[in-house]
C-alpha positions as CSV (number, residue, x, y, z in Angstrom):
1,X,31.9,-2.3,-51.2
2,X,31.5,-4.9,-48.5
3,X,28.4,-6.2,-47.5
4,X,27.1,-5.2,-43.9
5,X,25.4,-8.6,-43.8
6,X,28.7,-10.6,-43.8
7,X,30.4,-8.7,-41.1
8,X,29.9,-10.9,-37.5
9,X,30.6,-8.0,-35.0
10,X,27.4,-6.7,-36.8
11,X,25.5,-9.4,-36.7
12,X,26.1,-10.3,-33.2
13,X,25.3,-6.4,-32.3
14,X,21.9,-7.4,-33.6
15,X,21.2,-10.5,-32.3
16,X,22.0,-9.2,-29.3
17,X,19.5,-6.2,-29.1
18,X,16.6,-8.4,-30.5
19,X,17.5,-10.4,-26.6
20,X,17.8,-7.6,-24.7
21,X,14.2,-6.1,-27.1
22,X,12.6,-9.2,-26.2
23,X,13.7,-9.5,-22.3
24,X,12.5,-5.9,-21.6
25,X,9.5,-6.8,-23.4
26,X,8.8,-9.9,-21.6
27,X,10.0,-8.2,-17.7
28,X,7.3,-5.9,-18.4
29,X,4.8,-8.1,-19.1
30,X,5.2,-10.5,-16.5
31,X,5.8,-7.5,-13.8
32,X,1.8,-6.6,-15.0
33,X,0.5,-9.5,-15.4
34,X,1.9,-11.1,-12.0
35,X,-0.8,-8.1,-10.3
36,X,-4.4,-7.5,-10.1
37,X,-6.5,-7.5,-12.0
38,X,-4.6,-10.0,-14.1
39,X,-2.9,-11.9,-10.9
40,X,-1.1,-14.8,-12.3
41,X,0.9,-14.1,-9.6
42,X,3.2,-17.2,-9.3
43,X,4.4,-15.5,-12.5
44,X,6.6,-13.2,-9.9
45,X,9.3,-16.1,-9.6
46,X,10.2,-15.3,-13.3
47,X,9.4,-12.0,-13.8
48,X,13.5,-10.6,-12.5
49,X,14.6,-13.2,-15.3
50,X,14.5,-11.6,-18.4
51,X,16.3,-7.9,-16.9
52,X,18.6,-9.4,-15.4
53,X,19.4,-11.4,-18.9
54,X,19.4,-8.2,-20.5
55,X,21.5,-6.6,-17.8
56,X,23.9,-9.2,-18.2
57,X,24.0,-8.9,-21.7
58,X,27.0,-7.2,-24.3
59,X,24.7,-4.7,-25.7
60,X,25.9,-0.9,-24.6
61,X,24.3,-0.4,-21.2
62,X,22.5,3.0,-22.3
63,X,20.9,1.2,-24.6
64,X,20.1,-1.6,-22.2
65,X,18.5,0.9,-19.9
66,X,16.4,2.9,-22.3
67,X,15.1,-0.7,-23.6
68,X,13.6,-1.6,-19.8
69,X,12.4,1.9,-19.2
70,X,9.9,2.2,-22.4
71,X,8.2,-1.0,-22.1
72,X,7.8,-0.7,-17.5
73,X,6.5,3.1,-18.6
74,X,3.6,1.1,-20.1
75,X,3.3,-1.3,-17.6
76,X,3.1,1.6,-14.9
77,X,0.9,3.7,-16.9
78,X,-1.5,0.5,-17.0
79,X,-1.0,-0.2,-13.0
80,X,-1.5,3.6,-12.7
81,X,-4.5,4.5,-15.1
82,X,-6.8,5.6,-12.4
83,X,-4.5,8.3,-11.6
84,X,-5.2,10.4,-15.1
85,X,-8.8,11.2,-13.5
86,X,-7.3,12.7,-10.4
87,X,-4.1,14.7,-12.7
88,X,-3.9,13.7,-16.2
89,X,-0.8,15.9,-16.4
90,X,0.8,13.8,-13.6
91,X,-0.1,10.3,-14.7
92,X,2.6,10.1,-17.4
93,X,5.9,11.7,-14.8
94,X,4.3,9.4,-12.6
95,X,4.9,6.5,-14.5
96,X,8.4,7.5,-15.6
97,X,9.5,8.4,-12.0
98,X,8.4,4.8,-11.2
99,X,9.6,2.9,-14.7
100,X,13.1,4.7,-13.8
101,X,13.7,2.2,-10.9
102,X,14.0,-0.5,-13.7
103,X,17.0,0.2,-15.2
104,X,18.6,1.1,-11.7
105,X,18.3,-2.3,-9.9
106,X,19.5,-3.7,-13.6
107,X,22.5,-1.3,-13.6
108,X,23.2,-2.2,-10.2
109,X,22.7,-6.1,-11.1
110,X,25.0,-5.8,-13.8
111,X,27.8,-4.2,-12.0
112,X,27.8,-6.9,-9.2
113,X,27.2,-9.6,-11.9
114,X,30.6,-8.2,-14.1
115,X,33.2,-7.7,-10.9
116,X,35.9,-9.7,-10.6
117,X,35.6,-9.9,-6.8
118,X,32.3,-11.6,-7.1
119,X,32.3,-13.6,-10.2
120,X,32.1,-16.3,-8.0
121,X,28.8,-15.5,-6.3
122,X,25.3,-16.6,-8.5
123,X,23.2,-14.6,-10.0
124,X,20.5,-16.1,-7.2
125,X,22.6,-14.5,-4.5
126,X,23.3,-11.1,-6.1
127,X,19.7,-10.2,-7.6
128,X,17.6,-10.6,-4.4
129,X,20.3,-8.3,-2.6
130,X,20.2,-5.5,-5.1
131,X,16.3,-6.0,-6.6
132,X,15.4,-5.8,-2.4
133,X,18.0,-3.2,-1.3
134,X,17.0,-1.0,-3.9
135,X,13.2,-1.2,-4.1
136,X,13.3,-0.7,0.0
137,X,14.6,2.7,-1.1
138,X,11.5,2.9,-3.8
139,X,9.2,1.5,-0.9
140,X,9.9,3.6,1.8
141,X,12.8,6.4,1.6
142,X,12.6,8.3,-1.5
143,X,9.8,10.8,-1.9
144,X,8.8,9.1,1.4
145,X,8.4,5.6,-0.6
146,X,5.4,4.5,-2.7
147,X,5.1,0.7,-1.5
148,X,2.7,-0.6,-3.9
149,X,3.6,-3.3,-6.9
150,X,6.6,-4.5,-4.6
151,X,7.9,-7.7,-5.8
152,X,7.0,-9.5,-2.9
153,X,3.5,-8.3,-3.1
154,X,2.1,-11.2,-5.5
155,X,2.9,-13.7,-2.4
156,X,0.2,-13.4,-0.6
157,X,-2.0,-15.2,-2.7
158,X,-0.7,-18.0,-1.2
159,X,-0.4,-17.3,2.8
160,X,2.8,-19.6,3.5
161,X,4.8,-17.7,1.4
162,X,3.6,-14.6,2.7
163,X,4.2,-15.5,6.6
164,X,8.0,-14.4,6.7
165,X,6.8,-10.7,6.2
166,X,5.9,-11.1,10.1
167,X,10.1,-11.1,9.9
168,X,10.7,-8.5,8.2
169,X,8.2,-6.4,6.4
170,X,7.2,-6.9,2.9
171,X,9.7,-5.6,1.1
172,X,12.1,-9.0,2.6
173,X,9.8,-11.2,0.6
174,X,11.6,-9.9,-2.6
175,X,14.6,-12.1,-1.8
176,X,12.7,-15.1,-3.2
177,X,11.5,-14.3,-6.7
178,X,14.8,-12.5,-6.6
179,X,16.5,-16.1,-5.6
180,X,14.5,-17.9,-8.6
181,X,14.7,-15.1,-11.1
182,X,17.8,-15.1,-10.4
183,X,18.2,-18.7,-10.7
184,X,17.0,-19.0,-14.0
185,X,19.1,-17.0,-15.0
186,X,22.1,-18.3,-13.9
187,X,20.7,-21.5,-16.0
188,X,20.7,-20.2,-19.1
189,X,23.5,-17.9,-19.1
190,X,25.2,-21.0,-17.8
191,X,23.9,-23.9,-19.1
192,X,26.9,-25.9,-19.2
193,X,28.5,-25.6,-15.8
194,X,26.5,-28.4,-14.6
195,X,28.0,-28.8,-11.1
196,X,27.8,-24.9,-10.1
197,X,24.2,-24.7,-11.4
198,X,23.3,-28.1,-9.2
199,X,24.6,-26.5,-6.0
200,X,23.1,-23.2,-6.9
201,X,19.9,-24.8,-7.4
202,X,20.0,-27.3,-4.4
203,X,20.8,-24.1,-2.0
204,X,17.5,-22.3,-3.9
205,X,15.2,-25.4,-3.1
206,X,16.7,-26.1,0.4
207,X,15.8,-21.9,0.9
208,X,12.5,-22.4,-1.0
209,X,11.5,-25.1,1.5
210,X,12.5,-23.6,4.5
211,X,10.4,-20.1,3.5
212,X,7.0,-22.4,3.1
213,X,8.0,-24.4,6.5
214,X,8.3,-21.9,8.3
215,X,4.9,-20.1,6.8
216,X,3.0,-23.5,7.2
217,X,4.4,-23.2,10.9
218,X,3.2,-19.9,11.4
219,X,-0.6,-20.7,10.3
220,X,-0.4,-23.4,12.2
221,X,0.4,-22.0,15.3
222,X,-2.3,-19.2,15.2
223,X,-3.6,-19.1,18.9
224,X,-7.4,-20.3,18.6
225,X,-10.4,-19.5,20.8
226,X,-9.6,-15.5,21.7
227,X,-12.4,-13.8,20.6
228,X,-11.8,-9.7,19.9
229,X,-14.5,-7.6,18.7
230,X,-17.8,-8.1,16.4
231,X,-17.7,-5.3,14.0
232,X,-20.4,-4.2,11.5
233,X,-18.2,-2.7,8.4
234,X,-20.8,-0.6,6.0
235,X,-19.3,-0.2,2.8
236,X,-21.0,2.8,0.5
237,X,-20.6,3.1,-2.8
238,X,-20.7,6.9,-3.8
239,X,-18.4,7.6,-6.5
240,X,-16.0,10.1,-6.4
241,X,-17.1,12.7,-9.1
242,X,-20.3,13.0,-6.9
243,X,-17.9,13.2,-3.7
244,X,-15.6,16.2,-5.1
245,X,-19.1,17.9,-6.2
246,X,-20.9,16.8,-3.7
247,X,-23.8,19.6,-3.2
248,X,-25.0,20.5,0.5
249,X,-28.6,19.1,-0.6
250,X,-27.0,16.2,-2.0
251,X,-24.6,15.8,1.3
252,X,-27.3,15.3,3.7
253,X,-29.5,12.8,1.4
254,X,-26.7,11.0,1.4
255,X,-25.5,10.7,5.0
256,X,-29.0,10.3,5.7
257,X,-29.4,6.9,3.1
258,X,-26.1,5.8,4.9
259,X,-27.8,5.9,8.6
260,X,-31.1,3.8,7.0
261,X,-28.6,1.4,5.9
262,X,-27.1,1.2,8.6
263,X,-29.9,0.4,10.6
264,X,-31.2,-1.9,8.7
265,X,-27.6,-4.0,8.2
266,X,-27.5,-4.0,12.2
267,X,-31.0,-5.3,12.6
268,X,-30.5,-7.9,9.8
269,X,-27.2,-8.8,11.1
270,X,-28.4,-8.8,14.8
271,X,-31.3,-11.0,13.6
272,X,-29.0,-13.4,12.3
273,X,-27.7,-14.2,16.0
274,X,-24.5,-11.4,15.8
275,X,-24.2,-9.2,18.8
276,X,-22.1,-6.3,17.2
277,X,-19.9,-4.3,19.3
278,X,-19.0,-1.8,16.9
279,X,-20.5,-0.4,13.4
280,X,-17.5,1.7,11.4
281,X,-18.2,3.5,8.3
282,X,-15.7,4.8,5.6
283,X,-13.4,7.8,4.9
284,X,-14.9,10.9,5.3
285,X,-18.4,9.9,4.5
286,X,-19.7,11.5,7.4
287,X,-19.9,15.1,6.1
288,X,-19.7,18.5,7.8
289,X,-17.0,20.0,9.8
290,X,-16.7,17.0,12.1
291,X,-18.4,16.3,15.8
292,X,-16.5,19.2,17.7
293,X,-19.0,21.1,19.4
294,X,-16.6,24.0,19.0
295,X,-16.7,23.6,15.5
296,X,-20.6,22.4,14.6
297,X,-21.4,25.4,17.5
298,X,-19.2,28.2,15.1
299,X,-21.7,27.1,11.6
300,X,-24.6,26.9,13.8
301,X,-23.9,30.2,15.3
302,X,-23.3,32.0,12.2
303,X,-26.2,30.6,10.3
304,X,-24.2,28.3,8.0
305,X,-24.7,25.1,6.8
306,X,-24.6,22.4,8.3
307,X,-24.7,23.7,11.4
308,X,-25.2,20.8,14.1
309,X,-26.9,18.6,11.4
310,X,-24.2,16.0,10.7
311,X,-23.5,15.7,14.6
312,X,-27.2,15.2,15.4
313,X,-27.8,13.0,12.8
314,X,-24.2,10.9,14.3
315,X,-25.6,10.9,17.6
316,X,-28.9,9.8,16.6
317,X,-27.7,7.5,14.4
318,X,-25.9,5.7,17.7
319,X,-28.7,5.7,19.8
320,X,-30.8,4.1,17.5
321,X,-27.6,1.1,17.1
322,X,-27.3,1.3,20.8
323,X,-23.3,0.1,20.0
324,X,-20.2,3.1,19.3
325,X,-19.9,3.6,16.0
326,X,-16.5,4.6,13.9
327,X,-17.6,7.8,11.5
328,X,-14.8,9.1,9.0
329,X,-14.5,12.8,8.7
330,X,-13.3,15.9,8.3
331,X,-12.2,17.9,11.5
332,X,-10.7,20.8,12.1
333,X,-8.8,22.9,15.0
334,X,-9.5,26.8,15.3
335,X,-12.7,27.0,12.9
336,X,-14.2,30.3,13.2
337,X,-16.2,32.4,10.6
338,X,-14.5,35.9,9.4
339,X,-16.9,38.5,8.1
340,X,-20.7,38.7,8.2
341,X,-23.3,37.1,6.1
342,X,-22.5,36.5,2.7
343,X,-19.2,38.5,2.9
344,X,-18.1,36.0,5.3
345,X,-15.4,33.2,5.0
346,X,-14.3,30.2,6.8
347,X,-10.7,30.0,8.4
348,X,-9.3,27.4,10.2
349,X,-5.8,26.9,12.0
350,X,-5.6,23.3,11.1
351,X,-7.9,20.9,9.0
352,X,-7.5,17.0,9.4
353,X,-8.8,13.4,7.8
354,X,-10.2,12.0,10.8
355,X,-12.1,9.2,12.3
356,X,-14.5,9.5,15.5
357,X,-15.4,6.7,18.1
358,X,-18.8,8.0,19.1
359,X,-20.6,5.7,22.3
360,X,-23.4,6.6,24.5
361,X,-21.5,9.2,26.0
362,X,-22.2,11.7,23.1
363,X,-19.9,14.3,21.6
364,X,-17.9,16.0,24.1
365,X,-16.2,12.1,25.0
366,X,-15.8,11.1,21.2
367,X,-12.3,9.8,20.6
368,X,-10.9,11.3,17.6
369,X,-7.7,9.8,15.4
370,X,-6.1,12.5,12.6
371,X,-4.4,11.0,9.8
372,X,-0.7,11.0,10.7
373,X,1.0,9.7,7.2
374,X,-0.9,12.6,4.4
375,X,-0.5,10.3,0.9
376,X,2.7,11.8,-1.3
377,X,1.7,13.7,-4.4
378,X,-2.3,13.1,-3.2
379,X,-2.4,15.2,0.3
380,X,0.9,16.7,0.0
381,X,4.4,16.8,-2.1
382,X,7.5,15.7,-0.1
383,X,10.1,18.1,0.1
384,X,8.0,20.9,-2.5
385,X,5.7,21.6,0.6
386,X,8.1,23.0,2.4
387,X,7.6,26.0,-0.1
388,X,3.9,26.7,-0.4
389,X,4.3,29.0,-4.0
390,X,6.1,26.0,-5.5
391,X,3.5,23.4,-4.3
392,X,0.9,25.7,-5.5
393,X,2.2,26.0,-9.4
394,X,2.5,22.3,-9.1
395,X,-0.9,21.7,-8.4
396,X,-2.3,24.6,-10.8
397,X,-0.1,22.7,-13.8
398,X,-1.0,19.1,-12.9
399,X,-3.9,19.5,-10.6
400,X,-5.7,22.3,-11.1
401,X,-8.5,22.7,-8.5
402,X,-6.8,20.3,-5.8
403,X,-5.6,21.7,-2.7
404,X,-3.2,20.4,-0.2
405,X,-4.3,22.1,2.2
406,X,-4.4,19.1,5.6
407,X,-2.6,19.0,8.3
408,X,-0.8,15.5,9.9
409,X,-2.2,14.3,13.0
410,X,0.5,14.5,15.8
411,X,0.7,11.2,16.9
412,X,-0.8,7.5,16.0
413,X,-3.3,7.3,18.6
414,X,-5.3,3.9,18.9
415,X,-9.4,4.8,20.1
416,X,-10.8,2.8,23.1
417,X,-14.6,1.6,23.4
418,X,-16.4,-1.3,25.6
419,X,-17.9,-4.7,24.0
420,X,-20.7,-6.2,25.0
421,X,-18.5,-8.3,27.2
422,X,-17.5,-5.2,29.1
423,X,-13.9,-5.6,27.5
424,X,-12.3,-2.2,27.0
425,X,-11.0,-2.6,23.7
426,X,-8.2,-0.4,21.7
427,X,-8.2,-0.5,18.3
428,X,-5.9,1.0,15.6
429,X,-7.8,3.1,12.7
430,X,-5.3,3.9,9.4
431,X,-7.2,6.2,7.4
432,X,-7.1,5.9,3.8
433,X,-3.6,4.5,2.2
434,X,-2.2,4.3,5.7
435,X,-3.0,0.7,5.7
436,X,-0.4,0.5,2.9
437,X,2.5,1.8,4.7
438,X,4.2,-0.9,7.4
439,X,5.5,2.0,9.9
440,X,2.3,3.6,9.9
441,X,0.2,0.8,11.0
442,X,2.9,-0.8,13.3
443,X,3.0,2.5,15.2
444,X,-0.2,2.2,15.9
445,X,-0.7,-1.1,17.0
446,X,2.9,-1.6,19.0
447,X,3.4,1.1,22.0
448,X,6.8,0.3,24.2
449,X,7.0,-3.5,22.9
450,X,3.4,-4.3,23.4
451,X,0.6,-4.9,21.3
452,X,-1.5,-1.9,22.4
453,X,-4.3,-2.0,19.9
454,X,-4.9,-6.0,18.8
455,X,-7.4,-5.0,16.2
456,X,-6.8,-2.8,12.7
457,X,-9.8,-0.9,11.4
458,X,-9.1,0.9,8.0
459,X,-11.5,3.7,7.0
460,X,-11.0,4.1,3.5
461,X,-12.4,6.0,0.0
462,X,-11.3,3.8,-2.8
463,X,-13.9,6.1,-5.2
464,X,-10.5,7.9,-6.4
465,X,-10.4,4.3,-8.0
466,X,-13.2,5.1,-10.1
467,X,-14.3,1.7,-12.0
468,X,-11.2,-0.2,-12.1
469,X,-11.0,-3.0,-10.3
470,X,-7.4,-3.7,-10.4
471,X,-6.1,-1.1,-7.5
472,X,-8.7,-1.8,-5.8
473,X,-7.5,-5.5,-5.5
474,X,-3.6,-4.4,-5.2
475,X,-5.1,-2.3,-2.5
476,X,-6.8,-5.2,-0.3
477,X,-3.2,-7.2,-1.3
478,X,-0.7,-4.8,1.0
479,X,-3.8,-4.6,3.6
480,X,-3.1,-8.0,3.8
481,X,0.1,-7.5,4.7
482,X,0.0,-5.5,7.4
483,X,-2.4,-8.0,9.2
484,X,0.6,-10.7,8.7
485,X,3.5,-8.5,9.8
486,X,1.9,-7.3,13.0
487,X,-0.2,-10.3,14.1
488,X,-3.5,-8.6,14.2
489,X,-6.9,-8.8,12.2
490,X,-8.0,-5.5,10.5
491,X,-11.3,-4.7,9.3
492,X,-12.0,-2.7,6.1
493,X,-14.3,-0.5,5.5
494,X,-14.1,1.0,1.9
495,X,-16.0,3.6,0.3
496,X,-17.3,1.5,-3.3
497,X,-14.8,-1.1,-1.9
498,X,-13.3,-3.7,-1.1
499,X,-14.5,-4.1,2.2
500,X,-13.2,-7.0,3.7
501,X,-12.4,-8.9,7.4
502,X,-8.6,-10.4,7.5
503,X,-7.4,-12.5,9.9
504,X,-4.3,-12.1,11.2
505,X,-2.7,-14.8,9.1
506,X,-3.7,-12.5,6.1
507,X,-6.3,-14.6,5.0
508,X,-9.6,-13.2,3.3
509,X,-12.3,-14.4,5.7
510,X,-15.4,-11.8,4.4
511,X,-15.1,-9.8,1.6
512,X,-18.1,-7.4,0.0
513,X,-18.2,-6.5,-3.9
514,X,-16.8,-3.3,-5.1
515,X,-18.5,-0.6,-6.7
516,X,-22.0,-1.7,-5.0
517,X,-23.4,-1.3,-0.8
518,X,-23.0,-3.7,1.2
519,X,-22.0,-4.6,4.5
520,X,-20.2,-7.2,6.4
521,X,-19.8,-8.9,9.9
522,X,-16.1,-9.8,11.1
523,X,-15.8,-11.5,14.1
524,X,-12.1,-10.8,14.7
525,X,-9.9,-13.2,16.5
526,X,-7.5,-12.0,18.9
527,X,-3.7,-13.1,18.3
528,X,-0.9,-12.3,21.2
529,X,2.1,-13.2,19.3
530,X,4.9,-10.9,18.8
531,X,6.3,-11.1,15.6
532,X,9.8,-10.0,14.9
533,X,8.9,-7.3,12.4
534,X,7.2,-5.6,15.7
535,X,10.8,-5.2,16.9
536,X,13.1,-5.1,13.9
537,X,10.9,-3.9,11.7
538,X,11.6,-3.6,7.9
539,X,15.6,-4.0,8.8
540,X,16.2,-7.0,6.8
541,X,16.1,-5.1,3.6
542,X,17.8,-2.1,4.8
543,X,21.0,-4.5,5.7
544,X,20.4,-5.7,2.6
545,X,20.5,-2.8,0.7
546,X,23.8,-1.8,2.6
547,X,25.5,-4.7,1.5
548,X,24.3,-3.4,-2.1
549,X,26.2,-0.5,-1.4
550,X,28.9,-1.7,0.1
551,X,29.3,-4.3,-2.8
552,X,28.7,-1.1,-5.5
553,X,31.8,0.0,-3.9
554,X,33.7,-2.6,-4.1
555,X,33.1,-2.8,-8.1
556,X,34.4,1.3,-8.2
557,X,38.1,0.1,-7.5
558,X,37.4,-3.1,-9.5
559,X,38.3,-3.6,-13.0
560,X,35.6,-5.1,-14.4
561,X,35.8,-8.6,-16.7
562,X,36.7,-7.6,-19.8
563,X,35.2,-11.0,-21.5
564,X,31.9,-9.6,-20.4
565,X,32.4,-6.0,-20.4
566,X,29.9,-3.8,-22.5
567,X,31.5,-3.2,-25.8
């Protein structure tokens, strides 16, 4: 009997899956700990090196695939955790869904990487087109796009090379670490083609310098002296097991210690030579049915709690500032109450995550904004909704006691109020997670090519976070981003945080802790330039990820190169 040991294919079978064991191991690792709460983000340069080393490799693709998707499961489940308190059922599909776009973008690296037709191009050329054609599809198209962990992301921790997402969107900043992952791999799988590898590398540094040029060029021409708005954030800090049980007693204590704080942030920051023109509080900490009087005059009318409580309290709260003030909450359209006394029910038409601009000219002239982008999987399920009985199984197996049950707001409407310079001022308000989706904050700031609201304000409830600090972080990262790709400073205000003021460079200028109160003063600058992204938008990666298809083609009719071929 022969031994096994002495056979070389065998051998070379095995050394081969202890690389490709090894490179999925190592991807995931560096692809969690380039992120908050870890963020050693220059790690991002080398985190597409080891798959596409073990796309490359001889080992039996299947195998290849399932050896990347095990160890990202982990690394999403660890990005994801906070997500098992909301639907511990859907925490581990999740994870898979999002693990699964692993072994794509290496299936679709390997195929460019093995064609005949383009064993000429580098690995640095053909992993940022596929890594950022694909994820764009991740991002923004499929299941209406979850845009967070984005291999761009880790760049703004050091604004010049985060500046080119005023080009093209965030998901275009892939093509660097996809140029250097890339790179290095080219170098080892390569290591003796001296003179390819020294162009290859020259055209990477020439791009490398060109990306932080132009960056430097766009912080340095930030226009200076063009004050906007003074706005008072007030960040609370109720969790959210006492938000989804939150008691009618325990409602109005609440909103009630949010107005004392309030007051007294304003007079300290007033007494520290600020002259606010605007106090904003989170997501939906405003309880009640919102500040409709043809909604708090229906409770009030039937005897129900809260009746007018919430808007009085709103209203008082603003005269005693003497500045509009930004309230999250609930609204609805069509409220009326069915029934009498305790047989009675509430029924609405439509029900809405809202935010109200309340001035001195009390309720009936509040401006109102409606959440126009509901979160997939958290306010609704793409596609599923469409059939209510399906949705509702859904929820019943992985969210028992959740409803989705909000409508979209019509339209991304910015909200108007006057300074304390008699400037009219428009500002955009995402609500929630909006502020993590580039077409739903460039709607609202751009209207016909022109910046209609200069200034971002994000009500937000980051409680669904619970303690972990890490999402919260990730979270304030792609805020970031949105501030850089349309020109504009936005203003945070975050339920247990982080609150934070960035300018429109992306840079953190005030920041609160998270999981405490606390408040903040940003004194927003104005900026009037018109970045490209404004027009284009996230384009650049969607030619990009044509030329991925268009290049997958090209490999169908192509007989692949049999000295790399998968046995």
């Amino acid at each position: 009997m022969s031994d096994p040991s002495a056979n070389p294919t065998s051998r070379t079978t095995g050394s081969v899956l202890i690389r490709v064991i090894a490179a999925s191991l190592a991807h995931a690792a560096l692809m969690l700990l380039a992120f908050p709460p870890w963020n050693l983000w220059w790690l991002i340069f080398i985190a597409p090196t080891p798959l596409v080393i073990a796309a490359t490799s001889p080992l039996r693709f299947r195998w290849t695939a399932t050896l990347l998707f095990l160890p990202m499961v982990g690394t999403w489940l660890l990005h994801q955790w906070w997500v098992g308190e909301v639907s511990a059922a859907g925490l581990l599909p999740m994870a898979a869904y999002l693990a699964a776009w692993t072994p794509l973008i290496a299936w679709a690296i390997a195929r460019l990487a093995r064609s005949r037709r383009l064993q000429a191009w580098p690995l640095a050329a053909l992993v940022p087109i596929a890594w950022t054609g694909i994820e764009l599809l991740r991002a923004t198209v499929v299941f209406d796009g979850y845009p967070w962990y984005l291999l761009g992301q880790p760049l703004v921790e050091w604004l010049p090379l985060a500046q080119p997402a005023d080009i093209g969107g965030v998901t275009m900043l892939a093509i660097l670490p996809g140029i250097t992952g890339g790179l290095l791999a080219d170098l080892i799988r390569h290591r003796h083609a001296v003179r390819k590898q020294a162009v290859t590398s020259g055209l990477a540094v020439v791009v490398l310098i060109t990306w932080v040029g132009y960056g430097v060029f766009r912080i340095e021409s930030t226009p200076k002296n063009m004050a906007g708005p003074t706005i008072l954030a007030i960040q609370t800090n109720l969790p959210q097991s006492n938000k989804v049980a939150w008691t009618a007693e325990q409602q109005w204590e609440d909103a009630v210690k949010f107005a004392r704080e309030t007051v007294a942030a304003f007079r300290q920051a007033s007494e520290a030579g600020d002259r606010i023109d605007l106090v904003a509080w989170p997501e939906t900490m405003l309880p009640g049915v919102g500040l409709e009087p043809a909604s708090t005059s229906v409770m009030q009318n039937a005897g129900w709690w809260p009746g007018t409580r919430f808007a009085d309290l709103a209203v008082e709260l603003q005269k005693a500032l003497g500045v509009p003030i930004l309230l999250g909450s609930g609204s609805y359209q069509g409220l009326e109450v069915i029934g009498q006394g305790a047989q009675g029910q509430l029924e609405w038409e439509q029900r809405f995550n809202s935010v109200y601009l309340l001035d001195e000219r009390g309720l009936e002239a509040a401006g109102r904004y409606d959440k126009v982008f509901l979160t997939p999987f958290g306010e609704r399920m793409p596609y599923i909704s469409a059939w209510p009985w399906l949705e509702q199984k859904l929820l019943d197996l992985g969210a028992r006691g959740m409803s989705f049950d909000l409508s979209a707001g019509e339209q991304p409407v910015p909200l108007n109020f006057q300074s304390l310079q008699a400037d009219s001022i428009r500002i955009g308000t995402p609500i929630c997670f909006e502020d993590t989706v580039p077409q739903a904050c460039s709607a609202l700031v751009w209207k016909g090519g022109e910046k209609a609201a200069p200034v971002l304000v994000n009500a937000s409830n980051d409680g669904w976070f619970g303690t972990s600090r890490g999402p919260r972080a990730s979270h304030l990262q792609l805020a970031r981003f949105r501030s850089i790709e349309n020109r504009v400073p936005m203003v945070r205000v975050v339920n247990t945080g982080t609150s934070a003021w960035i300018d429109s460079n992306g840079r953190i200028r005030a920041s609160c802790q998270p999981l405490v109160p606390g408040w903040l003063v940003a004194r927003t600058e104005i900026d009037d330039r018109q970045p490209l992204f404004a027009s284009i938008g996230q384009w650049p990666s969607g030619v990009l990820t044509l030329t991925a298809a268009v290049l997958l083609v090209i490999t169908v009719r192509d007989r692949p190169d049999t000295a790399t071929q998968n046995p």
